[in-house]
N, C-alpha and C positions, 0 to 999 in steps of 0.2 A: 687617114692619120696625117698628123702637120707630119711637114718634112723635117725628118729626124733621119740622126748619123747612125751609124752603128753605134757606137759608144759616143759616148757626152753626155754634159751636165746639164740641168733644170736647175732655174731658184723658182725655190716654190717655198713661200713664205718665212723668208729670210734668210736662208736655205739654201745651200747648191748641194743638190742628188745626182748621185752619182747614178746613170744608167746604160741596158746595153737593147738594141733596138734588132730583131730580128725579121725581115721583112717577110709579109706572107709571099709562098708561093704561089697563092693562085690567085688573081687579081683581085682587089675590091674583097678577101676574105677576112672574115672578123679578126679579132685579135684577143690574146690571150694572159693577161697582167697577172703576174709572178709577182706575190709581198711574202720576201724571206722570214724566215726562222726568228727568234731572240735573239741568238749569236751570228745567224747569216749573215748576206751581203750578196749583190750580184755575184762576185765569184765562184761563191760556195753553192750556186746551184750546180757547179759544173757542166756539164753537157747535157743535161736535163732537157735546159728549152731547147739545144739542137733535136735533139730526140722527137720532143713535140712537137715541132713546125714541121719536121718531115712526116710526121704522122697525122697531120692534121691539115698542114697547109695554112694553117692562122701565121698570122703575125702573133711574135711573140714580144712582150715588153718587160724586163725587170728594171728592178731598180732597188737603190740601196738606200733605206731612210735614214735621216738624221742621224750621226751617234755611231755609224756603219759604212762598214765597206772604205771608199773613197769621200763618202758623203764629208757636211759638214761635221763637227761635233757639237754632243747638246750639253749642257747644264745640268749639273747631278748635284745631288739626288732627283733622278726623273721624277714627274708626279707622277703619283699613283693610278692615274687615269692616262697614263699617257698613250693609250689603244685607240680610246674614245677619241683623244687630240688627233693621232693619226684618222681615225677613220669617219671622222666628221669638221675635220678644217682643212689637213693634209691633202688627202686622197680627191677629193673633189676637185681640190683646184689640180689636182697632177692627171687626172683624169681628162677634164678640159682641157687642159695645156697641152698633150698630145694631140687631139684630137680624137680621140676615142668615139666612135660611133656605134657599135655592137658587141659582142664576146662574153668575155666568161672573167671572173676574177681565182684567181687558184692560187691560194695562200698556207703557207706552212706554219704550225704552231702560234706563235704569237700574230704573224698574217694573216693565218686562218681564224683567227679573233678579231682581226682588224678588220677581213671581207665579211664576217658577220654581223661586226656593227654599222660597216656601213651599208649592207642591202637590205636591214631592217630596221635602219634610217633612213633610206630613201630610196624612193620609187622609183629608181630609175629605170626608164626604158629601155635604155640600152642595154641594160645587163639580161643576160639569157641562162643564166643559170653560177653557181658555184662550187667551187673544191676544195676541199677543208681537208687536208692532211695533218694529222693529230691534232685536232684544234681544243680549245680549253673553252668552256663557259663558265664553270666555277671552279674555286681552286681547289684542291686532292692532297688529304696526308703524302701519298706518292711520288706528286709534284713538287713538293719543299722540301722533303727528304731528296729525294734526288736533286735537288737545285742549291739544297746546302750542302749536298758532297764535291757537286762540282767546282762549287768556291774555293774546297780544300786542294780540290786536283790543280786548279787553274793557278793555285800561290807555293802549290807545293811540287809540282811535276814541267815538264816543257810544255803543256797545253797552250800556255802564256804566249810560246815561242810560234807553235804551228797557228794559234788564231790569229800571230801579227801578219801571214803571209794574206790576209783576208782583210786586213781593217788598219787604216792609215793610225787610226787612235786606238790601239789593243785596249786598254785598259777604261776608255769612256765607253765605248760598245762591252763590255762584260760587267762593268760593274751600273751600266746605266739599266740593264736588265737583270742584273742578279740581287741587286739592292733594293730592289721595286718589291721582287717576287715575295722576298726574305725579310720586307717590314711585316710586322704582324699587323698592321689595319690593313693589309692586303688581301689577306686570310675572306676578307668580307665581299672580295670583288668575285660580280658574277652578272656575265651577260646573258645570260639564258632568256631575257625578255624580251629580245632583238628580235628571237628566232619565229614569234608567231607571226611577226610582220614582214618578213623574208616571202617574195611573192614569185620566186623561181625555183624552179627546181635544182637541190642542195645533191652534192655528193661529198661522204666522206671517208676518207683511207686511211685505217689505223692498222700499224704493227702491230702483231700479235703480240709482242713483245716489248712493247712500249714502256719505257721507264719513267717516264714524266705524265702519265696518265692511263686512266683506266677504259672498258668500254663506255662505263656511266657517262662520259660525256656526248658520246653517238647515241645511247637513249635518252638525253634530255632532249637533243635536235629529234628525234622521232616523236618525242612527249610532245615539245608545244611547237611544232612547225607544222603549219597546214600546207603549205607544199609538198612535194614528195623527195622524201628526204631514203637515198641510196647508199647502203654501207658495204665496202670493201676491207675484209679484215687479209692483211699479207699477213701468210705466213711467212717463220723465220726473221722478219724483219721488228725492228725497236722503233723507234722514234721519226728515223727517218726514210721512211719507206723506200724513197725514190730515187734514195744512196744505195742503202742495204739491198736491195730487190728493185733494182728498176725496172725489169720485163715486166714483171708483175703487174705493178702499178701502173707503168703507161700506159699498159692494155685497158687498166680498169679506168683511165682518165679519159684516152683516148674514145672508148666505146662512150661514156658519159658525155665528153665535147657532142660526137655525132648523133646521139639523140639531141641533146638537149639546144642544137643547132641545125636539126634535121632541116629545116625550111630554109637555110643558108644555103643560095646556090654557091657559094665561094667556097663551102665546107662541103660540101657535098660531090663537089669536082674534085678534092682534093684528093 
């Protein structure tokens, strides 16, 4: 990896991203890129990636995109495509820009839409597999019901109050994603074509109890991915698995890293 601080900024196309750099424990072992939630932010993973680097021994990398976190803010109304911008203009060059040489991509909700457009848009060799925690390919009655209560929660309760401890711009990070979801020519967006071209092997971790989706989208990834595509359903846990139930989940990311890194002698030590 280029030499990176623990926290600091990237511009990455026009851009300053905020991120936080965890270094592997075990020399020379892969690394493991973290793309938050709709509402995330590096912060909001909380001690997630500590978790992971000790159980893995990867380098860990997140980062807060555009709109979030620390990051810059973006111009709203976001387009409607703005996953695809992420994960076929964005992602590349932030990729590069670290230095990234091997690993895994493990993305949450709107991230885990992002690491699926980009690994079945390109072939990268570097990538050795990925993690999809609640990820979306097409959108769900479920999904806009719940994403139009939370607009009522967010203007009508302190929600407002707890996401500004996360995001320099409260209100471009929530409405640059709630207004997207919430236009009705939305209702049409669907990446599920991504998935036959995904040429690593995929693992996904859904809450049993997931409010913003159903299983139907871990059987579209089983439908058209010729990879072999791994489902872990947490009990007890909604939407965020790795909040709600982290033992659970690491165990099940953790085991999925070390296969699908088995030939890593850096992971392998660890």
């Amino acid at each position: 990896m280029t030499n990176l601080t623990p926290t600091g900024f990237l511009d990455i196309g026009g851009a300053s991203l905020e991120y936080r750099w965890l270094a592997p424990l075990v020399p020379d072992a892969p690394t493991i890129v973290m793309l938050h939630e709709g509402l995330g932010s590096v912060g909001l993973w909380g001690d997630f990636p500590e978790k992971l680097q000790h159980a893995t021994g990867a380098g860990i990398f997140a980062y807060s995109r555009a709109g979030y976190g620390q990051s810059s803010p973006v111009a709203l109304p976001r387009p409607l495509d703005y996953m695809h911008r992420e994960a076929l203009d964005v992602l590349p060059k932030l990729l590069d820009a670290i230095g990234f040489k091997r690993g895994l991509l493990l993305g949450h909700s709107d991230g885990a839409s992002i690491a699926t457009i980009y690994a079945g848009a390109h072939q990268d060799h570097r990538l050795n597999g990925l993690v999809l925690i609640a990820p979306h390919f097409i959108v769900e009655d479920i999904s806009i019901k719940s994403i139009a209560a939370i607009k009522t929660t967010f203007e009508t309760t302190d929600l407002k109050t707890k996401l500004a401890r996360w995001h320099k711009d409260v209100d471009n990070a929530f409405y640059g994603w709630n207004g997207a979801w919430l236009d009705p020519k939305f209702r049409d967006w669907d990446i599920s074509e991504y998935l036959a071209y995904i040429r690593v092997p995929v693992m996904i971790v859904q809450g049993a109890n997931d409010q913003y989706g159903t299983l139907r989208q871990a059987e579209i990834a089983q439908e058209e991915c010729y990879c072999p595509v791994d489902l872990k359903i947490i009990a007890g846990a909604g939407h965020s698995p790795h909040r709600e139930a982290p033992g659970p989940t690491l165990e099940a990311i953790v085991q999925f890293a070390k296969a699908a890194l088995r030939d890593d002698p850096g992971l392998q030590a660890a």
